[in-house]
Backbone as JSON, one array per atom type, in Angstrom:
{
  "sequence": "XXXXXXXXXXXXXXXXXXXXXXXXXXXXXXXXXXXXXXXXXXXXXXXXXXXXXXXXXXXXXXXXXXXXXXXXXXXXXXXXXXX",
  "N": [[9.54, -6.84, -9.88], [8.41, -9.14, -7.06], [7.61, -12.41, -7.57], [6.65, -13.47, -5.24], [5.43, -12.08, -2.61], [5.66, -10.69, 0.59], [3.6, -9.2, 2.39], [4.33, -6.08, 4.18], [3.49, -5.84, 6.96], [1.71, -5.72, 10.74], [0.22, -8.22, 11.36], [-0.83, -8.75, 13.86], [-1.82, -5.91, 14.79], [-3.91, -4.89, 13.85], [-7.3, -5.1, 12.64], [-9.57, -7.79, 10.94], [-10.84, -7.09, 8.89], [-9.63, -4.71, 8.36], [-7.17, -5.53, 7.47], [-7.53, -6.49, 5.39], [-8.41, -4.43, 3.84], [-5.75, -2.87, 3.98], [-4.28, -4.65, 2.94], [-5.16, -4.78, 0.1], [-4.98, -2.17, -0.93], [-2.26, -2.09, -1.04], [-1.83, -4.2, -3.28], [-3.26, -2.45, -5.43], [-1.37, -0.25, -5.48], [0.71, -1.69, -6.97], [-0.65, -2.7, -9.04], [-0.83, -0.29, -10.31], [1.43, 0.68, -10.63], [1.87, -1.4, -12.61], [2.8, -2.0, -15.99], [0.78, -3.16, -17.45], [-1.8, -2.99, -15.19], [-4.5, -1.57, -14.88], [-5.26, 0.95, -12.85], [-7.21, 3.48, -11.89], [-6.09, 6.65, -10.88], [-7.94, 7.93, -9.52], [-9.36, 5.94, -7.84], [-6.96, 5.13, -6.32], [-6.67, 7.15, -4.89], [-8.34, 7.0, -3.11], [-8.02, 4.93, -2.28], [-5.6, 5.26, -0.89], [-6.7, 6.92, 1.44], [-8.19, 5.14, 3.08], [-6.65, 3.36, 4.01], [-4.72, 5.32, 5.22], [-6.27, 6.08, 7.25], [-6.75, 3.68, 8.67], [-3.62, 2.84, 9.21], [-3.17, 5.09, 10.9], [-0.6, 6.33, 12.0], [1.81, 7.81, 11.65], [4.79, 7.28, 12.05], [4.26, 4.55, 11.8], [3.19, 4.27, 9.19], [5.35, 5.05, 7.6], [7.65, 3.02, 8.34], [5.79, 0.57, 6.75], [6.27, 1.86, 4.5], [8.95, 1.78, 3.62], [9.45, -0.92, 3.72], [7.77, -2.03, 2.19], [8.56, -0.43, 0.0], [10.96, -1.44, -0.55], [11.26, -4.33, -1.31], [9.3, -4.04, -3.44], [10.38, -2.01, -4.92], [8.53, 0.01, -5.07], [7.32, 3.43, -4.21], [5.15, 4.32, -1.19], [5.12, 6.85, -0.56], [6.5, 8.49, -2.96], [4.99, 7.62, -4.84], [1.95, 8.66, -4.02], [2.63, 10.98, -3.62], [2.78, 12.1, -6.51], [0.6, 11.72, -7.54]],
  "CA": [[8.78, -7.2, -8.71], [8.58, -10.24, -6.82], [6.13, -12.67, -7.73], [5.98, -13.81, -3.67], [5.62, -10.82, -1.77], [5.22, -10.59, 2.53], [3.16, -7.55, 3.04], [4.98, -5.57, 5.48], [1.88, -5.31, 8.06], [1.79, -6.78, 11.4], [-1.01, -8.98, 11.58], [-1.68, -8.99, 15.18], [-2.44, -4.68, 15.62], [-5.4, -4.69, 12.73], [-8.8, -6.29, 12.33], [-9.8, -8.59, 9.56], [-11.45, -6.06, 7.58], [-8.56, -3.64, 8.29], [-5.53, -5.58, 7.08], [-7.99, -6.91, 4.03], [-8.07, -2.81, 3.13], [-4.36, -2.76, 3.8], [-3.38, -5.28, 1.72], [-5.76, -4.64, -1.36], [-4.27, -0.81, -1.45], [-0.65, -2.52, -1.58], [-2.1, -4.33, -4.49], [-3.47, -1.51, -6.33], [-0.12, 0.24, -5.96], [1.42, -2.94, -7.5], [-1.15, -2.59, -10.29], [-1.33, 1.46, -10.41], [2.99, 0.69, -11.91], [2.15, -2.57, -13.59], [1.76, -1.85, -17.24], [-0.99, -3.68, -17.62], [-2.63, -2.41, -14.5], [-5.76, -0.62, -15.22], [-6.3, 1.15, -11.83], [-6.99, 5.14, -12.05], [-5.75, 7.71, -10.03], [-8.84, 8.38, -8.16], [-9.26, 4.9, -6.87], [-5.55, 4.7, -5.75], [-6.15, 7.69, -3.71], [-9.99, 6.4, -2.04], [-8.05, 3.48, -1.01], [-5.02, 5.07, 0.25], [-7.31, 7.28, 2.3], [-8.4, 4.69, 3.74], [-5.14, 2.91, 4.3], [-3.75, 6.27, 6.28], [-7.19, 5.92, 8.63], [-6.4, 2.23, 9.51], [-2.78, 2.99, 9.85], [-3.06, 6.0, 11.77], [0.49, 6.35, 12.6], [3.15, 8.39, 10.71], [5.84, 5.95, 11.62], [4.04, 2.98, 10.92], [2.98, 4.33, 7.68], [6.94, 5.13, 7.05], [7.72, 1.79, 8.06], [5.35, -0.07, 6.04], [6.58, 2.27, 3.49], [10.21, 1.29, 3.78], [9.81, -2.29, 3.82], [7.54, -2.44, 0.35], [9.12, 0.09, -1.46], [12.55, -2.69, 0.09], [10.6, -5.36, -1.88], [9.15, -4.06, -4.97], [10.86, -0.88, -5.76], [7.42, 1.04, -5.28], [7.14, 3.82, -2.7], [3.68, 4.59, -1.29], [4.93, 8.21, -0.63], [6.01, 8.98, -3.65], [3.4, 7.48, -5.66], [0.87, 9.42, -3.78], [3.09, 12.74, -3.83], [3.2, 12.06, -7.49], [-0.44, 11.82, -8.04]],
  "C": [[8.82, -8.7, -8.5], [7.49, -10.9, -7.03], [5.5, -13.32, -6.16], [6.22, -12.45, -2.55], [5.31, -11.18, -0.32], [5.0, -9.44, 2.66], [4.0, -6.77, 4.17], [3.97, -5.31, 6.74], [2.38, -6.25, 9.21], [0.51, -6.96, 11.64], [-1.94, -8.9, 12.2], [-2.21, -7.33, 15.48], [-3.7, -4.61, 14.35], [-6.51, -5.75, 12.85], [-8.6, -6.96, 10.88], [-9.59, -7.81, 8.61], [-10.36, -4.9, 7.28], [-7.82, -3.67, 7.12], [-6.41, -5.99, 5.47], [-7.66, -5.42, 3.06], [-6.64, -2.88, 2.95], [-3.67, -3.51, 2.48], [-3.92, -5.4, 0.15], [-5.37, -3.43, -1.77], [-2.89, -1.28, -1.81], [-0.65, -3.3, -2.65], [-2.78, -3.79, -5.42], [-2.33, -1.13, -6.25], [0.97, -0.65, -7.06], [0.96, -2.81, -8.89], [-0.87, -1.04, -10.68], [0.6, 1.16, -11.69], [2.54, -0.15, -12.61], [2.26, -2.03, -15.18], [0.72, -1.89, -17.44], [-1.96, -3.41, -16.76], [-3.21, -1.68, -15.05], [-6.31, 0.13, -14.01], [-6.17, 2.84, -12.15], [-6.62, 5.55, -10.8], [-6.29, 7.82, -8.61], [-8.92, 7.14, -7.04], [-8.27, 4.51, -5.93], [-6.29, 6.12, -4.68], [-7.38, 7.66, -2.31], [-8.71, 5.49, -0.9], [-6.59, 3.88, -0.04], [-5.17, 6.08, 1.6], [-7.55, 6.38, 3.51], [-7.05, 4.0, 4.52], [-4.43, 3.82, 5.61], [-4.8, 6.31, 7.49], [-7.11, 4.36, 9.22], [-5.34, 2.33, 9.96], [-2.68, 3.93, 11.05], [-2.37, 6.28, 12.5], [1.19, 7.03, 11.36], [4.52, 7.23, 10.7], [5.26, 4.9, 11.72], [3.71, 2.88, 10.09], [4.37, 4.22, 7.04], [7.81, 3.76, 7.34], [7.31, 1.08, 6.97], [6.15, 0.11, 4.46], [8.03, 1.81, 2.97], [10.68, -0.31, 3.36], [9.02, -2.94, 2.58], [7.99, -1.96, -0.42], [10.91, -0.93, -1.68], [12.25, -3.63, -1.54], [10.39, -5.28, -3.44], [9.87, -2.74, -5.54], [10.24, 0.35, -5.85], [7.32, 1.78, -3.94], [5.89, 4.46, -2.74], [4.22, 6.05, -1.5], [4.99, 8.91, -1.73], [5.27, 8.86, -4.82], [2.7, 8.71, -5.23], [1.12, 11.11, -4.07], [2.95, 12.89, -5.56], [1.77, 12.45, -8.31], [-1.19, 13.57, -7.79]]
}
């Protein structure tokens, strides 16, 4: 993984509080592989509940998805299919 990442999000269609959710679920997934991450299961899948009600798009979830799993190697889908 990279240690400078660019979220894949665009900025301008989310609120504050949105993209803050957005981008703290793309750093639990980050932790959920790390080794050393300590995040459980359940929490990964609260937050990417929430995540799929802010996105609320199929292809802009499959985007997003595309362009971090590009980055770090990690894909939200099948993380989540996995869990």
């Amino acid at each position: 993984m990279s240690d400078r990442l660019v979220y894949p999000i665009d900025f301008e269609a989310y609120e504050r509080d949105e993209l803050i959710e957005i981008v703290e679920f793309l750093a639990l997934l980050e932790q959920y592989h790390d080794e050393r991450g300590n995040v459980s299961a359940e929490k990964l899948k609260q937050a990417h509940g929430r995540f799929r009600e802010i996105v609320n798009s199929i292809a802009e979830e499959k985007r997003i998805d595309k362009a971090f799993a590009k980055q770090t190697g990690i894909s939200i889908y099948q993380t989540m299919k996995n869990l």
